[in-house]
N, C-alpha and C positions, 0 to 999 in steps of 0.2 A: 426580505428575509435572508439569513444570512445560510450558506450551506452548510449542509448537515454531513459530519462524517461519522457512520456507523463502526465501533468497536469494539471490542472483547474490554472488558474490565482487564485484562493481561496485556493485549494491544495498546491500552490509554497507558497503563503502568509505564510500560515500556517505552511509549512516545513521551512521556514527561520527564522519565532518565535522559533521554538522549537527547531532548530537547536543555535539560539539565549542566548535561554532558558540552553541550553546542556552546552555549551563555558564558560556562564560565573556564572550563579546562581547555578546549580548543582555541575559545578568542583572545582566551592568555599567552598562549602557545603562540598565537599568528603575530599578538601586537607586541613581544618579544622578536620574531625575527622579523619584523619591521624595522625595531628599534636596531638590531642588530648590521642589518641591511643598511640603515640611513648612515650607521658611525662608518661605512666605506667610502664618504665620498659623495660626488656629482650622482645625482638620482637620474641625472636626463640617461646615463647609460649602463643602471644597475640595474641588470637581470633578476638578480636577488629580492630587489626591493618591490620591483614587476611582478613576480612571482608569487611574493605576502600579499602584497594589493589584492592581488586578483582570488588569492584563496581566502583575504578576509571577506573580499564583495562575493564569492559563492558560500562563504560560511553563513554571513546575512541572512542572504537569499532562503538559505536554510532553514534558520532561525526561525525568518519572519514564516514561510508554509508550515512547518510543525507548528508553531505556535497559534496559528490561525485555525488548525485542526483538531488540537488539544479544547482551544476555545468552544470550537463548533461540535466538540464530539457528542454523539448520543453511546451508551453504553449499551451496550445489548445484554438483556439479561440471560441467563443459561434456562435453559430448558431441557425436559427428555420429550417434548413434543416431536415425536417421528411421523407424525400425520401428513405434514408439507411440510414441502422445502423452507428451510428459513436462512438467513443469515445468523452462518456457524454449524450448519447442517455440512456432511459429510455423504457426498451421492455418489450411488457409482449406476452410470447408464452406459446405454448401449449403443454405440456410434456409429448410424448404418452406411454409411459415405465408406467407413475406415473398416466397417466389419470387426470391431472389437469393443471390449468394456474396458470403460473410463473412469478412475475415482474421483471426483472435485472433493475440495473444501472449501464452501463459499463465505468469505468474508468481507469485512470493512474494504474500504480502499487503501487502508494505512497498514495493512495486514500481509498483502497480497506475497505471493511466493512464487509466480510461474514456474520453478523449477523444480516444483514441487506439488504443484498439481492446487497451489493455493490459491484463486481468482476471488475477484473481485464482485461485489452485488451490482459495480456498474457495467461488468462486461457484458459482450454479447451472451457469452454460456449463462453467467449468472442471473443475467435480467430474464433471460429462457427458462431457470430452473425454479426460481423461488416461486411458490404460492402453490406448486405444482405437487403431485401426488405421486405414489407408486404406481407404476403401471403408466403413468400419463405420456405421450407423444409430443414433446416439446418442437417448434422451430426455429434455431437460432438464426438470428440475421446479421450475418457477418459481413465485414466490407469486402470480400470473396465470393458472396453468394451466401444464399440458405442452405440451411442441413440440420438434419431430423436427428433428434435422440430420446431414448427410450427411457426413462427412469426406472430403474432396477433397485434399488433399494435405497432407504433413508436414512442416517446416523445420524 
């Protein structure tokens, strides 16, 4: 069975623009400075040409993971279910380690924002928080040690 990536109907939108984006504006872009690169000459010692190669093999690379994600995606449908935690739920708990509250947004893995407080349903926090309830005492298990959080409210 092939893996399942959970996403927002706005997440899938968006992974198929820039999956979009990868295909045909970007790969035109690199197999022009390719072309451009080869008309200088001997390849055995053009940087240039080095340089297209390797951004076309990480564009690929790209390529082939969004589009294997798009393929696998499951859509998550919207809800106003605040009962439990779910993927796309907005939590904010109580972090007894740190002594302070903490907002998540738990999403897809195609989603994800750490700098934003966006995590993933495969993280430790997130694998902790879904299913779970207001008031519930989660234990996250993180490759640091365990630690305890309080769930304080549901969005």
């Amino acid at each position: 069975m092939a893996d399942q990536f959970y996403m927002t109907q706005e997440g899938y939108e968006a992974a198929k623009k820039q999956l979009e984006y990868l295909q045909t504006v970007k790969r035109a872009e690199i197999v022009e400075r390719i072309a451009e690169a080869r008309s200088h000459g001997d390849l055995s010692e053009n940087a240039e040409y080095d340089a297209a190669r390797n951004e076309q093999a990480a564009n690929e690379g790209e390529i082939a993971e969004l589009d294997y994600k798009v393929k696998n995606a499951v859509i998550i449908a919207e809800t106003d279910d605040n009962s439990v935690v779910h993927i796309g739920s907005t939590v904010t708990v109580h972090d007894y380690d740190m002594e302070e509250d903490v907002e998540y947004t738990i999403m897809g893995t195609t989603e994800v924002d750490p700098m934003n407080n966006i995590i993933s349903n495969e993280s430790p926090v997130g694998m902790a928080l879904l299913r779970h309830k207001k008031g519930d005492v989660v234990t996250v298990k993180a490759p640091n040690g365990d630690y305890k959080l309080k769930i304080l409210k549901i969005d």
